[in-house]
Every structure is written in structure tokens, then in C-alpha cells.
C-alpha positions in Angstrom: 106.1 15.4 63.6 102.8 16.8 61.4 102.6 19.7 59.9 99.7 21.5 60.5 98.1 23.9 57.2 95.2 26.7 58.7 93.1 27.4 55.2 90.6 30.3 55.5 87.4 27.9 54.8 86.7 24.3 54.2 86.8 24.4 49.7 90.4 26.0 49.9 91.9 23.2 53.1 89.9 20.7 50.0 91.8 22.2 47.2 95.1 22.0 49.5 94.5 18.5 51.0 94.0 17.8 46.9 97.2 19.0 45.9 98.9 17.5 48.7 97.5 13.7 47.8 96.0 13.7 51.1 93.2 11.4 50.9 91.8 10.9 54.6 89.4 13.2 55.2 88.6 13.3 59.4 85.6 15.6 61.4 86.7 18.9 60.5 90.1 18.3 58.5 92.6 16.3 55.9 95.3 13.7 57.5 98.0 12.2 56.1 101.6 11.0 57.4 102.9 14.4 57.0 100.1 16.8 57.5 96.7 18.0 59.2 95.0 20.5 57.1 91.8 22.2 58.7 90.4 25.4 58.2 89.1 28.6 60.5 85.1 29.1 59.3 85.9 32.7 60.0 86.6 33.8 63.2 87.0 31.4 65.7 87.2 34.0 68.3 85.6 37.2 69.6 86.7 40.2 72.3 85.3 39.3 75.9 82.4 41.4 76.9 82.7 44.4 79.7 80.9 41.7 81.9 83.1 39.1 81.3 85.4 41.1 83.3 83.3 42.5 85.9 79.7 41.4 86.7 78.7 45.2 87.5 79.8 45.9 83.4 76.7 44.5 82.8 74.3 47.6 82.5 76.4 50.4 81.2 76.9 53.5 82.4 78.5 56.7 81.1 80.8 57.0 84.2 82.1 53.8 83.6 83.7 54.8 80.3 86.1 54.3 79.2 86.2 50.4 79.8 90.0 49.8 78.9 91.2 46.2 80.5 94.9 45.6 81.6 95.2 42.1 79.4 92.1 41.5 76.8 90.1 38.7 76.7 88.8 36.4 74.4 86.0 34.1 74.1 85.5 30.9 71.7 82.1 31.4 69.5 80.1 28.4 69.7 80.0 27.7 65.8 83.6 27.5 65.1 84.4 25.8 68.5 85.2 22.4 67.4 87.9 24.1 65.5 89.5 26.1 68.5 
């Protein structure tokens, strides 16, 4: 079994793969027998939107405030997806 190292952005999972001797570099990450090192790009994701839960969140309204979901949502941003 892999181990697998999350580094905050791509020059620090470099400097780790480096110090590791891992040599393969892949789309996105570092692979050798023993690891996967990739990194995050920053957030990977955000909180849902009130319309994400309910369609009629869309236009807010004072009388709808506060919005305060039972379980909170989250939602992949399109940049750092590949890395989700």
C-alpha cells in the first residue's frame, strides 16, 4: 500500500518528491513504489450556496434569514478539481 503526502502547493510536493528520490513525475503529482505526493492549489473546496439547497434561496430575502442548514454542503471549484 502507498502512502499518500498532501503538500500545500506544487514547489513544496517538488521539494518533497526531491527528498524522497521520487523521480516519476504524473498529471498533477510524484509516484514512486512507496508514495503519491500531490498538492491542494489552495482550496479545493467551497461552502454550497443558499440555492444549492433550496431553489427559492436564490433571491434573498430578509425573512429568510437566518439560512442555517441541518448538514453543510460543499461544492468542488472547477480549478482545483482534478485534484479533488
Amino acid at each position: 500500500m502507498k502512502s499518500l503526502i498532501l503538500a500545500e502547493k506544487p514547489s513544496v510536493a517538488r521539494d518533497i518528491a526531491d527528498a524522497l528520490q521520487i523521480n516519476q513525475k504524473r498529471n498533477g503529482y510524484f509516484e514512486n513504489n512507496q508514495y503519491i505526493v500531490t498538492w491542494a492549489l489552495g482550496h479545493l473546496v467551497t461552502n454550497a450556496t443558499p440555492e444549492q439547497y433550496d431553489k427559492n434561496l436564490k433571491e434573498w430575502r430578509l425573512e429568510d434569514l437566518p439560512i442555517i442548514p441541518k448538514y453543510m454542503k460543499t461544492v468542488v471549484i472547477g480549478k482545483t478539481s482534478k485534484h479533488f
